[in-house]
N, C-alpha and C positions, 0 to 999 in steps of 0.2 A: 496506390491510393486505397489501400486496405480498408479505410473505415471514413471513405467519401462520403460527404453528408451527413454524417454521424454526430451526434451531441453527448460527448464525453465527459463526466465529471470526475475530478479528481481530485482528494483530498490530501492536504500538509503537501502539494505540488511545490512549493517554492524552493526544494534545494533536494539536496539528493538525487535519491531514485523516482519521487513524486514528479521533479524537477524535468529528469531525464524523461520520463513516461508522458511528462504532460508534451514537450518539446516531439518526440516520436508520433504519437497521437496526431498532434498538428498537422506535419509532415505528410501523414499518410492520410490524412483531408479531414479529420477530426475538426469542429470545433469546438476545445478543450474548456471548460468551469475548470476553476480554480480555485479552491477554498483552502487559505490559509491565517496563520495567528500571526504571523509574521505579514506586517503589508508591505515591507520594502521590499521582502524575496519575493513575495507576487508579483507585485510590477514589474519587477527584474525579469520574472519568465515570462509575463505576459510583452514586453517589450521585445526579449529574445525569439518569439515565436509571430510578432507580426513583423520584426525585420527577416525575417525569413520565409516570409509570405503567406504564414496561418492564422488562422484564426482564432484568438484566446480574450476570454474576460476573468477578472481575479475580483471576491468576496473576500473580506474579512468573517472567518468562521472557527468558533470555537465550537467543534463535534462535542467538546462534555457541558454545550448547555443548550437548552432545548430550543429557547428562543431564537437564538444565534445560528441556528440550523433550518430552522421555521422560516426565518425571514430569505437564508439563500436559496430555501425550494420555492417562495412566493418570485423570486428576482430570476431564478434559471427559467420555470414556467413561464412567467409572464415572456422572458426571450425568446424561447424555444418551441412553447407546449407538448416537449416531450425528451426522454431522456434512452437512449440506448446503452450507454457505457456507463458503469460507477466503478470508479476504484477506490475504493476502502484503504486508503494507503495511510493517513495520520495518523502518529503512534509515537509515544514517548516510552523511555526505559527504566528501571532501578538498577542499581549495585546495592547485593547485598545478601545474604542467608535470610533465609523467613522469619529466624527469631530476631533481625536485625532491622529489618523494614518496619518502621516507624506506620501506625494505621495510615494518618494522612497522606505517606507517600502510595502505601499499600493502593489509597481511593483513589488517587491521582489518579494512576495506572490505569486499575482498571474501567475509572472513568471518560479516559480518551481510547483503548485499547480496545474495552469491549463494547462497556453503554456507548461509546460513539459511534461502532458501526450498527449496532442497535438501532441509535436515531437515524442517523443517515438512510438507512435501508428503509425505515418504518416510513419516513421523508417522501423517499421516492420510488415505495414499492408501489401503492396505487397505480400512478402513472404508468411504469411500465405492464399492469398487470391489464387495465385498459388500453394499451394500445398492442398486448399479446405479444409482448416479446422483449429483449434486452439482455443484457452480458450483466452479471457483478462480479468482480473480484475483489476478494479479502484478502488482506496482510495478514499472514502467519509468520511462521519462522519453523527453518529448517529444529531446532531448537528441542521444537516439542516431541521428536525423536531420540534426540540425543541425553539433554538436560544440557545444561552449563553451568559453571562456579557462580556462587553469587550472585544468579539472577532468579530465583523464585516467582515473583509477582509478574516479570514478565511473561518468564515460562507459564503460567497462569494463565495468561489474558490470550495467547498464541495457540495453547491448546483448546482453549474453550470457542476463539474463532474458527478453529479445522470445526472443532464440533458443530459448530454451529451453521457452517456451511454447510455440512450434509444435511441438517435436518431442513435447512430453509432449498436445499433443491428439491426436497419430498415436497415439498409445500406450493412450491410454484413451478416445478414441473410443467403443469397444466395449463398453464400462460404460457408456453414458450419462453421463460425464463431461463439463464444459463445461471446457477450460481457456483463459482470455483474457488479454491484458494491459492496463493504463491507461500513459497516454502524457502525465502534465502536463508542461505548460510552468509557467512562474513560475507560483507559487501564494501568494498574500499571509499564510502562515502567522506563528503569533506568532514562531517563528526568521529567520524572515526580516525580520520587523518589528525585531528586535530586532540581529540582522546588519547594517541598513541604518544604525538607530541609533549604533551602536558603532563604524560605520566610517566613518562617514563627514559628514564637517561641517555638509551638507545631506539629512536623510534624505529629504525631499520632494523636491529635486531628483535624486536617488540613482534614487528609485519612477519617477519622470517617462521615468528613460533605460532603466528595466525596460521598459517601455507601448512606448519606441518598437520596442521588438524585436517587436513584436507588430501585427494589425491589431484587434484590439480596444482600444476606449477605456479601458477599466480592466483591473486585473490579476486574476486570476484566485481563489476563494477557495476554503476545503477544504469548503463547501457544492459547489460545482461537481462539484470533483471524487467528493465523498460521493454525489451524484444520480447519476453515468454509473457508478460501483460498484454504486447499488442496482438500474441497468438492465442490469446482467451480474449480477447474482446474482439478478435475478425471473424467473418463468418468461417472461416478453417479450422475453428473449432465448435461448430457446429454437434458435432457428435461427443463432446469433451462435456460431460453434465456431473457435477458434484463431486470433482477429483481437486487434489492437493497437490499443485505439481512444484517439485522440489527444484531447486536452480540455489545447489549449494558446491559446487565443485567434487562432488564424492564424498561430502563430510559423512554423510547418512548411507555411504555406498559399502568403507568400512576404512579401516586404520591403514595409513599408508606406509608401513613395517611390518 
């Protein structure tokens, strides 16, 4: 019961790796906020997580609008009056070279990517800053190491949350705030399962030239990444302040040839 008693929130929690983190969280005595755009995947894991004997509640929350964020810190507050965990996990992507990315897609991005852990954070830094203490982890990507084909805007919004995570540890330090970032590389999510399907003739052989990007034998899953969250949000990382820790299989370690 790593984070017994603990009031974890986590955002775009309804599938994936949010999905998998909010369900771990529980397990280990969490009880998980849920804030997602999707309200059937909410229920879905908020039902998965009290037949499993945790405890979870799911908002409807769009992090790129302000109101909409306003209102799940009034509704977390009022339950809890107080917040130890945030995970910054909601996050959408583009396809595309930068001279190809259309502006409105370009805002989109960086409107859930970055201005929403912006608000989130701005939501509920008071809180943890009065009660002297609290974990945040941001969603980066192993990425902004690397680069990758046709993803610009993301790459964008991934690097400026690493940045931005160091500076906001300078800042709240002083509260006994933890703020960190995750760094995955390919992660075997049902979107990506369903990306490799949809595009491509061979989705086995698709997966196969994901692996070689990597030195690990298989791809990555949002178990993995759910585990290196629940070790920045327990106190056993207590001494872990303003690092970016990578959970990409060796894609960043170097070329597996």
């Amino acid at each position: 019961m790593r984070l017994r008693k603990k009031v974890a929130l986590i955002t775009g929690a309804g599938k994936g790796i949010g999905r998998a983190t909010a369900e771990l969280f529980a397990k280990e005595g969490a009880f998980v906020e849920i804030a997602e755009v999707d309200d059937a995947a909410a229920q879905e894991a908020v039902r998965a997580i009290h037949q499993a004997g945790g405890e979870a509640a799911a908002t409807h929350v769009d992090v790129s609008d302000q109101a909409s964020v306003e209102s799940w810190r009034a509704q977390v507050l009022a339950r809890h009056n107080r917040v130890d965990v945030l995970f910054n996990n909601a996050g959408v992507s583009a396809v595309g070279a930068l001279h190809d990315v259309p502006e409105e897609l370009w805002e989109k991005v960086v409107a859930v990517n970055l201005t929403g852990v912006y608000r989130v954070c701005k939501a509920f830094l008071p809180t943890m800053i009065a009660q002297r203490g609290g974990s945040i982890i941001n969603m980066s990507s192993s990425i902004v190491h690397t680069g990758l084909l046709r993803r610009a805007a993301y790459s964008a919004t991934k690097g400026a949350i690493l940045a931005m995570t160091k500076s906001m540890q300078v800042d709240y330090a002083p509260y006994n705030i933890r703020v960190n970032a995750l760094l995955p590389g390919t992660i075997f999510t049902p979107f990506v399962e369903q990306y490799l399907r949809e595009s491509y003739d061979n989705p086995e052989e698709a997966k196969g030239a994901l692996r070689q990007r990597q030195l690990a034998p298989e791809l990555g899953t949002p178990d993995d990444v759910a585990y290196a969250a629940l070790y920045l949000a327990s106190d056993e990382a207590r001494y872990v302040w303003g690092s970016g820790l990578i959970v990409d299989g060796g894609t960043t370690a170097g070329k597996p040839y």
